[in-house]
N, CA, C and O atoms as a GROMACS GRO file, in nm:
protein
  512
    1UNK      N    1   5.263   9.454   8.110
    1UNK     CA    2   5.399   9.401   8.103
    1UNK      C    3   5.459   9.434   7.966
    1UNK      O    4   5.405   9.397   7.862
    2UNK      N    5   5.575   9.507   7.969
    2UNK     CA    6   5.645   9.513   7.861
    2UNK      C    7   5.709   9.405   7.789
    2UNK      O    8   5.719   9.299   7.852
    3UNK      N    9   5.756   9.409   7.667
    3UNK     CA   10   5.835   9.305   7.632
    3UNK      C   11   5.992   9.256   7.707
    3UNK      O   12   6.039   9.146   7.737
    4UNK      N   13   6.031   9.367   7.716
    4UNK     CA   14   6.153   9.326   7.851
    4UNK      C   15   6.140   9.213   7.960
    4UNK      O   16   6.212   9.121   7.998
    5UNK      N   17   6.001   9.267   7.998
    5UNK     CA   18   5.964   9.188   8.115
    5UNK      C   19   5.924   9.038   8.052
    5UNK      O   20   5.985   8.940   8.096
    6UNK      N   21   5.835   9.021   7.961
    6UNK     CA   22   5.865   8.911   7.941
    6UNK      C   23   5.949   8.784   7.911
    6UNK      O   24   5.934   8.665   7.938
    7UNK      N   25   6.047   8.857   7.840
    7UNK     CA   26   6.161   8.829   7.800
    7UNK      C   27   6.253   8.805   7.934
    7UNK      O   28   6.338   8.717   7.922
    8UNK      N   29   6.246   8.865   8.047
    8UNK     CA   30   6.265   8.848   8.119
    8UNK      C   31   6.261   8.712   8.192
    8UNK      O   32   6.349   8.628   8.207
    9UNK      N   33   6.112   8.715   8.239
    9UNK     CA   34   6.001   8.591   8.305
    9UNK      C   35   6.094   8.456   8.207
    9UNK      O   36   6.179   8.382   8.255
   10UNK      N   37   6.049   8.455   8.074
   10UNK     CA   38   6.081   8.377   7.998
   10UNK      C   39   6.238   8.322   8.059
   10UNK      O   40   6.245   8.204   8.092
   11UNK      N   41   6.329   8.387   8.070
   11UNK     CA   42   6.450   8.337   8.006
   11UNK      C   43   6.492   8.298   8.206
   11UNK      O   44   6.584   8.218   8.222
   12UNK      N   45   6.436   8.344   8.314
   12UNK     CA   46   6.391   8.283   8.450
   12UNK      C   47   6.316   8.170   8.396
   12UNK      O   48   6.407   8.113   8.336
   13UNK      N   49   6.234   8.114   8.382
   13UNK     CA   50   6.141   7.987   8.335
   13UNK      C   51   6.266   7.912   8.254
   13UNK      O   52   6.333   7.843   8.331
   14UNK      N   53   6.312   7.912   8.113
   14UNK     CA   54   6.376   7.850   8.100
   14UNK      C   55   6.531   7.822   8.148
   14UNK      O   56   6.597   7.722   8.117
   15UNK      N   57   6.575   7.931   8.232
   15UNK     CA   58   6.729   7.890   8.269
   15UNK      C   59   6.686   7.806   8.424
   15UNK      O   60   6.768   7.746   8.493
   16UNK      N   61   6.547   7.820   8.456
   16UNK     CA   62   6.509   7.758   8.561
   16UNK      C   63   6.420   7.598   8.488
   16UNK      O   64   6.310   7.553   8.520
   17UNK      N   65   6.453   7.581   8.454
   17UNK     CA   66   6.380   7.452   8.382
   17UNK      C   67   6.539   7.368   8.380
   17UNK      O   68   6.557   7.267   8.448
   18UNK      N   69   6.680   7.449   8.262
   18UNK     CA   70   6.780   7.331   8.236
   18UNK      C   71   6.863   7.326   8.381
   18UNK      O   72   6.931   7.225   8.398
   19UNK      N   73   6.863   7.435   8.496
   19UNK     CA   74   6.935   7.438   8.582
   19UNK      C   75   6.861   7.294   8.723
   19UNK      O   76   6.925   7.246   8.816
   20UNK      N   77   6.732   7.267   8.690
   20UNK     CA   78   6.676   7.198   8.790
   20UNK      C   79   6.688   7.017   8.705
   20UNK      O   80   6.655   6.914   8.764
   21UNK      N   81   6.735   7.022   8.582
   21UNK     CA   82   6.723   6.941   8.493
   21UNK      C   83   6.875   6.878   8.541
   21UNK      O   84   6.904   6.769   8.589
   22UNK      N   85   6.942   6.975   8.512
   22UNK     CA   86   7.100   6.969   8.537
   22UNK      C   87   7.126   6.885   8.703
   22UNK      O   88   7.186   6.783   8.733
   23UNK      N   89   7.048   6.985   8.784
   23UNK     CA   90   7.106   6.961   8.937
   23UNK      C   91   7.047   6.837   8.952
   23UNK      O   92   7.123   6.746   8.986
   24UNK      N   93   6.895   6.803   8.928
   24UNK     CA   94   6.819   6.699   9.023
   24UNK      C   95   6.827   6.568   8.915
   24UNK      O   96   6.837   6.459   8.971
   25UNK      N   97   6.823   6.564   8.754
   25UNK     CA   98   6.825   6.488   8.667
   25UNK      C   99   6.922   6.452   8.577
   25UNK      O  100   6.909   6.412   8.461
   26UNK      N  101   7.046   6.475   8.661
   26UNK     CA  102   7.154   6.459   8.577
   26UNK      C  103   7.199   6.324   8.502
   26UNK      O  104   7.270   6.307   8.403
   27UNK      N  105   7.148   6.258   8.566
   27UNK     CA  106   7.188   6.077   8.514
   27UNK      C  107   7.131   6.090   8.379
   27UNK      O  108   7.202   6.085   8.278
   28UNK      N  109   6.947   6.115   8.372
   28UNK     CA  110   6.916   6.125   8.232
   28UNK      C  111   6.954   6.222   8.102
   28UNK      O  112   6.951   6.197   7.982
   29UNK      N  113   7.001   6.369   8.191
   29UNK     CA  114   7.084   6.434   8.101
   29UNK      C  115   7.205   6.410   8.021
   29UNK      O  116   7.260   6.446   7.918
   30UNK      N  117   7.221   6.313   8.142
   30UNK     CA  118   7.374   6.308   8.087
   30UNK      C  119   7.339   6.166   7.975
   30UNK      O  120   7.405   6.167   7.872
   31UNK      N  121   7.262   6.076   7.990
   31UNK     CA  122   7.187   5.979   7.898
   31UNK      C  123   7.147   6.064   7.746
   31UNK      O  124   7.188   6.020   7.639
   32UNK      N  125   7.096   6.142   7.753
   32UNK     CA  126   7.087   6.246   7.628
   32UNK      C  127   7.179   6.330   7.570
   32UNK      O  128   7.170   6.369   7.454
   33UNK      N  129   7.250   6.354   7.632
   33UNK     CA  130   7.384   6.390   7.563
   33UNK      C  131   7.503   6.308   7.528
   33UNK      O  132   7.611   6.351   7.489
   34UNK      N  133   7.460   6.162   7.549
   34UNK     CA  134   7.521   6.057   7.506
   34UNK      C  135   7.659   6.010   7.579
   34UNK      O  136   7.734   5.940   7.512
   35UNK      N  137   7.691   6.039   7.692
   35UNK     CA  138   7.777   6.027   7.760
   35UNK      C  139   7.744   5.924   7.854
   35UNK      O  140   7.647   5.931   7.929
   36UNK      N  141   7.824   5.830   7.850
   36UNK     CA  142   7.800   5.703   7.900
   36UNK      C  143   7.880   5.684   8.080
   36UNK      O  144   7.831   5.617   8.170
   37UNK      N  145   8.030   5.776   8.089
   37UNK     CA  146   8.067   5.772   8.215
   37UNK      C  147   7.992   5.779   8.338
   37UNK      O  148   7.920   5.874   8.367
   38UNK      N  149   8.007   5.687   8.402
   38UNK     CA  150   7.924   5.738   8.555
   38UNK      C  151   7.973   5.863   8.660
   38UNK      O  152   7.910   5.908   8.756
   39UNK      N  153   8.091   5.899   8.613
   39UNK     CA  154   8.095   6.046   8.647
   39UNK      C  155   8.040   6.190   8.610
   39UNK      O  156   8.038   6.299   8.667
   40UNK      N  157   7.997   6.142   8.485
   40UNK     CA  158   7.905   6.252   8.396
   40UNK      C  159   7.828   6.295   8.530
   40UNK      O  160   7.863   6.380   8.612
   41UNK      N  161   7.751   6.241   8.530
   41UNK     CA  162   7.600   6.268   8.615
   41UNK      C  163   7.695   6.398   8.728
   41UNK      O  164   7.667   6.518   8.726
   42UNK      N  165   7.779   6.350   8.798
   42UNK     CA  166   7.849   6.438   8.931
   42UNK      C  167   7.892   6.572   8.886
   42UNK      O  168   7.868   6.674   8.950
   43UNK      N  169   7.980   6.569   8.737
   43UNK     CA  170   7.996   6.654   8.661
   43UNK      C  171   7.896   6.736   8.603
   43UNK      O  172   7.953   6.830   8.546
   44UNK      N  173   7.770   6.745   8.592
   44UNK     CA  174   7.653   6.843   8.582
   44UNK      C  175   7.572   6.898   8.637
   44UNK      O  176   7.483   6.972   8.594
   45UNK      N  177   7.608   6.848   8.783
   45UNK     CA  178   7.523   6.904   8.902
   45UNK      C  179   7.587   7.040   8.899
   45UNK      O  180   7.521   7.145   8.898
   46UNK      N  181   7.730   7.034   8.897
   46UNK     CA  182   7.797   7.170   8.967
   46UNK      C  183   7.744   7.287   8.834
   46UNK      O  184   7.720   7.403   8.868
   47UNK      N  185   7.731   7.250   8.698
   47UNK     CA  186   7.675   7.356   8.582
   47UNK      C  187   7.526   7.363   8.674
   47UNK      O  188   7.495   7.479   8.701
   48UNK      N  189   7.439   7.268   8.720
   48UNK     CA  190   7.302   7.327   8.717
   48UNK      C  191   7.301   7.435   8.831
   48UNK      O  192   7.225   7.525   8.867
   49UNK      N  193   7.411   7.387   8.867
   49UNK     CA  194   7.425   7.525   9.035
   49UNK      C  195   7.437   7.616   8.968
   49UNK      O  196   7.352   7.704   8.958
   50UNK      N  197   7.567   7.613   8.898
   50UNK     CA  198   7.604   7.738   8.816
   50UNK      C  199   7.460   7.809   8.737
   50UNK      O  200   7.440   7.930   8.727
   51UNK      N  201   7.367   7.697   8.684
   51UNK     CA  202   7.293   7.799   8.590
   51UNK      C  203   7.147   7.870   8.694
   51UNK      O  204   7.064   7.960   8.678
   52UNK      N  205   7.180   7.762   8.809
   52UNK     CA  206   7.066   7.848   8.898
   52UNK      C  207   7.129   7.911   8.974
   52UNK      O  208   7.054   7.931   9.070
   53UNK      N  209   7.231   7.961   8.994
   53UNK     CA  210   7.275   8.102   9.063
   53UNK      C  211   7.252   8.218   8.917
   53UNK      O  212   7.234   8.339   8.918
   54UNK      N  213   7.258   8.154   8.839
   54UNK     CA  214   7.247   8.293   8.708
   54UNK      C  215   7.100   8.282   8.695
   54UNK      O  216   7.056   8.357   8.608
   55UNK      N  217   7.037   8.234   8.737
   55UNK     CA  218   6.890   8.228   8.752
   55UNK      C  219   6.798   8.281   8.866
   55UNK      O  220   6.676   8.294   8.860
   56UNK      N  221   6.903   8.318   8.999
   56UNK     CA  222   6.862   8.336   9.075
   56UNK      C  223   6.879   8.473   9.076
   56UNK      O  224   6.795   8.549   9.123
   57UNK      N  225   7.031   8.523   9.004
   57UNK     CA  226   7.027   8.678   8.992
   57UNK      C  227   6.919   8.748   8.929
   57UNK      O  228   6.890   8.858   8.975
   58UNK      N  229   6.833   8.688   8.798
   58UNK     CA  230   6.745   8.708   8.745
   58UNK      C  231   6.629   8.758   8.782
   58UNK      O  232   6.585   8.870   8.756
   59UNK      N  233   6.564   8.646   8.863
   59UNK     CA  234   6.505   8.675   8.983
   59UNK      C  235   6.507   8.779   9.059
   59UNK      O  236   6.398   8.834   9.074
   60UNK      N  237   6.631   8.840   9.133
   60UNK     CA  238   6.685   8.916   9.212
   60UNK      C  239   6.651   9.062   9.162
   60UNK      O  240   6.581   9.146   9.218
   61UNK      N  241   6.733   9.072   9.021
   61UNK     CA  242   6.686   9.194   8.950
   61UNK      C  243   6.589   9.211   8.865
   61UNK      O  244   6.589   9.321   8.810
   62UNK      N  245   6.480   9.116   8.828
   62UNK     CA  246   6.388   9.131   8.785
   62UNK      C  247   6.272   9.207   8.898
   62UNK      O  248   6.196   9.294   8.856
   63UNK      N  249   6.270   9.163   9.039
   63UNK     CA  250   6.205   9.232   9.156
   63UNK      C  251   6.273   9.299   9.224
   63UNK      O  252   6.231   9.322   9.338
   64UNK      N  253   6.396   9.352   9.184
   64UNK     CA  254   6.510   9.463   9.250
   64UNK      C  255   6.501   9.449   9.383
   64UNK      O  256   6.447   9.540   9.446
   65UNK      N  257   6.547   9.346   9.446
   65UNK     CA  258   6.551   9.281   9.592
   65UNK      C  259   6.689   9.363   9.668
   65UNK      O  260   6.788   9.316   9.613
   66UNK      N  261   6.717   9.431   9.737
   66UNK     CA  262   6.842   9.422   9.779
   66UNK      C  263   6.896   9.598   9.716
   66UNK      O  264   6.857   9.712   9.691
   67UNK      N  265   6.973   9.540   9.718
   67UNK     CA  266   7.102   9.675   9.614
   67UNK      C  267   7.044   9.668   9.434
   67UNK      O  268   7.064   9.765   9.362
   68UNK      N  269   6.983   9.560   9.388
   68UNK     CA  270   7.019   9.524   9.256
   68UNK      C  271   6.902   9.590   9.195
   68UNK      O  272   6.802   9.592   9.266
   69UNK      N  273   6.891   9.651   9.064
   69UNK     CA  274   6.801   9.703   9.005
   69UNK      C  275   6.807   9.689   8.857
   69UNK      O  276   6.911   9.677   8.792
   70UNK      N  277   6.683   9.693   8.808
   70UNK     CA  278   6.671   9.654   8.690
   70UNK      C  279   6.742   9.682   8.554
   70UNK      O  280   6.722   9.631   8.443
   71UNK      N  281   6.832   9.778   8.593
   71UNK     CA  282   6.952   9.854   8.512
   71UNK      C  283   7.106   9.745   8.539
   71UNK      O  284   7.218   9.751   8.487
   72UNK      N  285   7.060   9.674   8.618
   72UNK     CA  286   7.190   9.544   8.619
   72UNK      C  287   7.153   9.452   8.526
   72UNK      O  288   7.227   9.371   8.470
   73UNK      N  289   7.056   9.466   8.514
   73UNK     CA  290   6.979   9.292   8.414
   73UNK      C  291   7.075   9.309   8.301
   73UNK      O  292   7.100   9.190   8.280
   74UNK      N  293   7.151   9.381   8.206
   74UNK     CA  294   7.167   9.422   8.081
   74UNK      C  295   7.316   9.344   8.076
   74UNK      O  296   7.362   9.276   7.985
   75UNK      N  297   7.381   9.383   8.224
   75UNK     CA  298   7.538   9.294   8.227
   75UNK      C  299   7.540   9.156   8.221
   75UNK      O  300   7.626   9.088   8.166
   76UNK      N  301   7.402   9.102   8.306
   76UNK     CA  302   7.398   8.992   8.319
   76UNK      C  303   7.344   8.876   8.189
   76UNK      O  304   7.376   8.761   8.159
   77UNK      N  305   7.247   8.976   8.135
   77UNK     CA  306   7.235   8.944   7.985
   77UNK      C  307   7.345   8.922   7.871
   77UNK      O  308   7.342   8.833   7.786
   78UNK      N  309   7.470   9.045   7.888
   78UNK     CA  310   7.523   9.023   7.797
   78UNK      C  311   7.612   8.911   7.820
   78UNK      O  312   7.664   8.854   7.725
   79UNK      N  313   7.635   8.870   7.957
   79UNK     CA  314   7.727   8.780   7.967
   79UNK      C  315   7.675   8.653   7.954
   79UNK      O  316   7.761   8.576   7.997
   80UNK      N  317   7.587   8.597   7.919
   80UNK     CA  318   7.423   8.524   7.909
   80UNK      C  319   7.468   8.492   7.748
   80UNK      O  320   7.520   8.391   7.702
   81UNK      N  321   7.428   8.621   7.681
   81UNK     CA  322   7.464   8.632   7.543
   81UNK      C  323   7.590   8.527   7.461
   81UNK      O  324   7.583   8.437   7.378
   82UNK      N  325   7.727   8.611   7.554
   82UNK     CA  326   7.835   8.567   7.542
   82UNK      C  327   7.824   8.374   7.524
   82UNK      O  328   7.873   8.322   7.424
   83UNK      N  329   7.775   8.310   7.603
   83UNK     CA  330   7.808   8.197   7.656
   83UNK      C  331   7.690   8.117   7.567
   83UNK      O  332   7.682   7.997   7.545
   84UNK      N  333   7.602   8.226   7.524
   84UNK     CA  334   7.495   8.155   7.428
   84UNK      C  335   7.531   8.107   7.277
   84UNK      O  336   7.503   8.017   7.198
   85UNK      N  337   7.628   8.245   7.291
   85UNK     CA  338   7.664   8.203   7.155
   85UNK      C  339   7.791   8.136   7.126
   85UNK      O  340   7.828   8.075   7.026
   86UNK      N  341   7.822   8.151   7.187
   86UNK     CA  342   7.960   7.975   7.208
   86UNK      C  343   7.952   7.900   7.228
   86UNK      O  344   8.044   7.818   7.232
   87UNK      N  345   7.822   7.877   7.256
   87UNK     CA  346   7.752   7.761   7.290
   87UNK      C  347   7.693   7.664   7.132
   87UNK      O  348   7.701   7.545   7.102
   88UNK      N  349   7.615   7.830   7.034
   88UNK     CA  350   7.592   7.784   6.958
   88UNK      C  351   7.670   7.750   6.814
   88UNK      O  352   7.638   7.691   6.712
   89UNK      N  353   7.780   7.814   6.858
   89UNK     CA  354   7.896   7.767   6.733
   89UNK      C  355   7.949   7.658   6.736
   89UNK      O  356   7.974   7.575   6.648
   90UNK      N  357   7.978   7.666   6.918
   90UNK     CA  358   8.027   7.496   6.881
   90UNK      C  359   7.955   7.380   6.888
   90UNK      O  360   8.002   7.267   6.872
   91UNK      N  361   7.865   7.400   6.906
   91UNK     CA  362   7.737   7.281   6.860
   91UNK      C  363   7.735   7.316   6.708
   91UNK      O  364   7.730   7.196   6.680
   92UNK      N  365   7.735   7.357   6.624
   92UNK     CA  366   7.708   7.382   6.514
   92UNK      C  367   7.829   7.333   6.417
   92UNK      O  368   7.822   7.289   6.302
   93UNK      N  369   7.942   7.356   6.496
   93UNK     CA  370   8.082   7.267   6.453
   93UNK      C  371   8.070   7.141   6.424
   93UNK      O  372   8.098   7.077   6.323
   94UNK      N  373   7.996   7.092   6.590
   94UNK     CA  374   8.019   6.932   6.593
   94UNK      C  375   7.923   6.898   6.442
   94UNK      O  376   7.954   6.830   6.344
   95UNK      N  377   7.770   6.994   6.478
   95UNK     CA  378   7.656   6.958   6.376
   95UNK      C  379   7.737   6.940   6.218
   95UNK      O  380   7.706   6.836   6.159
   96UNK      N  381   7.832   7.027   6.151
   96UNK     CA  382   7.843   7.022   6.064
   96UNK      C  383   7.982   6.968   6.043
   96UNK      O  384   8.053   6.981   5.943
   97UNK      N  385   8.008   6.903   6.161
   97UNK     CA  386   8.138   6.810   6.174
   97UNK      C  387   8.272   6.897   6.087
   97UNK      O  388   8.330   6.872   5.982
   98UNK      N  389   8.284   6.989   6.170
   98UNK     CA  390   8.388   7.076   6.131
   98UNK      C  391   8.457   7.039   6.260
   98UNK      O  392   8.575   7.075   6.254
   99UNK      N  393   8.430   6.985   6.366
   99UNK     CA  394   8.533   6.920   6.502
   99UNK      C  395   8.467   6.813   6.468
   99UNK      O  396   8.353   6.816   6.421
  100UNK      N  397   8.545   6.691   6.493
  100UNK     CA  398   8.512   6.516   6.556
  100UNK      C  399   8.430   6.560   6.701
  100UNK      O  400   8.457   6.656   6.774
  101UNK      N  401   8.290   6.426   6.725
  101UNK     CA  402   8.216   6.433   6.822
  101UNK      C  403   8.310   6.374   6.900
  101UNK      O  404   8.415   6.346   6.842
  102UNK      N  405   8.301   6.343   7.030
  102UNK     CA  406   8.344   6.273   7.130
  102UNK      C  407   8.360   6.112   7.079
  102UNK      O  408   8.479   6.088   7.062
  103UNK      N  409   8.303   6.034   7.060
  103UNK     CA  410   8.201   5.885   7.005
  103UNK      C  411   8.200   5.878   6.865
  103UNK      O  412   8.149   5.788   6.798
  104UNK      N  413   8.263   5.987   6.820
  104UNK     CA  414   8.207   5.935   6.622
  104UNK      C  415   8.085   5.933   6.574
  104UNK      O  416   8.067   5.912   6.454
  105UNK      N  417   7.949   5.960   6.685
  105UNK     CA  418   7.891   6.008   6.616
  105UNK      C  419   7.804   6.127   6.574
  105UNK      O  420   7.825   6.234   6.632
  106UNK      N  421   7.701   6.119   6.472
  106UNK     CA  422   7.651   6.252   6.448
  106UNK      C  423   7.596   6.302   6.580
  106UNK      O  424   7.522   6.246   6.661
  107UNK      N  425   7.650   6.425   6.580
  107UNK     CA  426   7.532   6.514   6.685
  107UNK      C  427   7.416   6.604   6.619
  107UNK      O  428   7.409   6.664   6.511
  108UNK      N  429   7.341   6.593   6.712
  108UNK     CA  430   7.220   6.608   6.661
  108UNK      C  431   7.181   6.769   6.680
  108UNK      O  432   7.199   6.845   6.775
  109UNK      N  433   7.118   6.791   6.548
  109UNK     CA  434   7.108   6.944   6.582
  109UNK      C  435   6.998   7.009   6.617
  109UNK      O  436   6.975   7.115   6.560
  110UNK      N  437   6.874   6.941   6.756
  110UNK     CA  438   6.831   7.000   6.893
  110UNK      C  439   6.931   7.033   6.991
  110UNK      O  440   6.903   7.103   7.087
  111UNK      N  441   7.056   6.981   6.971
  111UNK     CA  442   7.172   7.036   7.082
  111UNK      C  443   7.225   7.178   6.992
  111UNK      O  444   7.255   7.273   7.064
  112UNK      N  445   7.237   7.193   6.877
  112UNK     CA  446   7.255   7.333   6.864
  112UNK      C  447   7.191   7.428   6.847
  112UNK      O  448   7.226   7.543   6.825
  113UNK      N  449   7.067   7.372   6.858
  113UNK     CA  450   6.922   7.499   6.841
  113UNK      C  451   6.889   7.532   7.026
  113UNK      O  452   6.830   7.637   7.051
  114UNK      N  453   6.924   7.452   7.130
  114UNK     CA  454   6.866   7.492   7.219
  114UNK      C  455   7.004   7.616   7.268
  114UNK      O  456   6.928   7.711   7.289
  115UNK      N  457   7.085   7.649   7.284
  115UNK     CA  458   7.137   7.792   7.292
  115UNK      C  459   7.098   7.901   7.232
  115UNK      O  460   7.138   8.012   7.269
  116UNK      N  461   7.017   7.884   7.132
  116UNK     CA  462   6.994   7.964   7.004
  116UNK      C  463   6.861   8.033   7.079
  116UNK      O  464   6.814   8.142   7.047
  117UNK      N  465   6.812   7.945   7.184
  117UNK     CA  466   6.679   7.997   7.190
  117UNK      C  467   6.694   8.116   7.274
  117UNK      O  468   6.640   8.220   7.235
  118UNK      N  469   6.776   8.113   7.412
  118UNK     CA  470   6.781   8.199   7.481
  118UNK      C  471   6.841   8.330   7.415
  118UNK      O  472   6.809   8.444   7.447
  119UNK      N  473   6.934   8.297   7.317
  119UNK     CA  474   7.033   8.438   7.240
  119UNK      C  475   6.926   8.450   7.187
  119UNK      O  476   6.912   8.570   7.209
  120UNK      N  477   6.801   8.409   7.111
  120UNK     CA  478   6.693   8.504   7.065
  120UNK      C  479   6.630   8.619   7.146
  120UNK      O  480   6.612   8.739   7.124
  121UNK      N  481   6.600   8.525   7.258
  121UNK     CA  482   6.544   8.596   7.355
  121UNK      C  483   6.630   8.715   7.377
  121UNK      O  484   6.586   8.830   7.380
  122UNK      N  485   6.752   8.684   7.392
  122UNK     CA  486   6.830   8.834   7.486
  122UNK      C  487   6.844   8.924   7.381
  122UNK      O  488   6.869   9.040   7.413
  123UNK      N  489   6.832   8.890   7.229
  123UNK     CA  490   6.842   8.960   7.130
  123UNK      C  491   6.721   9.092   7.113
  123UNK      O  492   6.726   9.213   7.092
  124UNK      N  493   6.605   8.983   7.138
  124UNK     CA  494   6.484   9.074   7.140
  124UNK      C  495   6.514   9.162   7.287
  124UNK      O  496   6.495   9.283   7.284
  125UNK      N  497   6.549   9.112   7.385
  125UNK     CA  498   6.555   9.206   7.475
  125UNK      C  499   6.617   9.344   7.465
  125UNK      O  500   6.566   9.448   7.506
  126UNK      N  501   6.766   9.327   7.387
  126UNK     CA  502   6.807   9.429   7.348
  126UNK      C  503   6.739   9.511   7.250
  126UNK      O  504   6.768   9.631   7.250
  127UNK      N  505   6.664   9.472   7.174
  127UNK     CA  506   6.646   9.542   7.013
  127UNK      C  507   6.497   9.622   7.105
  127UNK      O  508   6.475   9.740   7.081
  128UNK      N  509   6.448   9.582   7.158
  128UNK     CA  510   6.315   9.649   7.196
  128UNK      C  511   6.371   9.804   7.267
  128UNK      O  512   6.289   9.886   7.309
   0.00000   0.00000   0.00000
């Protein structure tokens, strides 16, 4: 297995870890991200769909099922990328309170390191 491929596996394992977190455990997610509405929870099912259909393409072109081949993975990465890292600026805003949190208070910065992890990953994917 190349490093691609792992990088691969990996970033299936974890977008398949927050997407099943999202869909089936949303009450406690939404408990950890400090959001107290009881609509929260309804409001994160539809992201965990969202992140397991981008999880499922993964899948798809990681075993080139269909039409899709491993020369698609790179679009789907960069757009992966994109959303990783907007992810991690503006967590890093709230972190260094350059925006007001929702609540006033500090956010904590495991919410801006976990985007960071996957843009590593797709980073190494590219650089290899």
């Amino acid at each position: 297995m190349d490093i691609q491929s792992i990088c691969h596996v990996f970033l299936i394992l974890f977008g398949g870890f927050f997407a099943f977190q999202l869909t089936f455990n949303s009450k406690k997610f939404a408990i950890d991200l400090r959001l107290d509405s009881p609509q929260v929870p309804y409001a994160l099912k539809p992201a965990g769909f969202l992140m397991g259909g981008t999880v499922a393409m993964l899948i798809v072109t990681f075993f080139q099922i269909g039409i899709f081949e491993r020369t698609d993975t790179p679009t789907l990465l960069v757009a992966m990328g994109f959303f990783c890292t907007f992810a991690f600026i503006w967590n890093m805003g709230l972190f260094l309170k350059v925006w007001p949190t929702f609540d006033g208070a500090d956010h904590h910065i495991k919410n801006a390191i976990r985007p960071l992890i996957p843009l590593i990953v797709i980073i190494i994917y590219f650089w290899v």
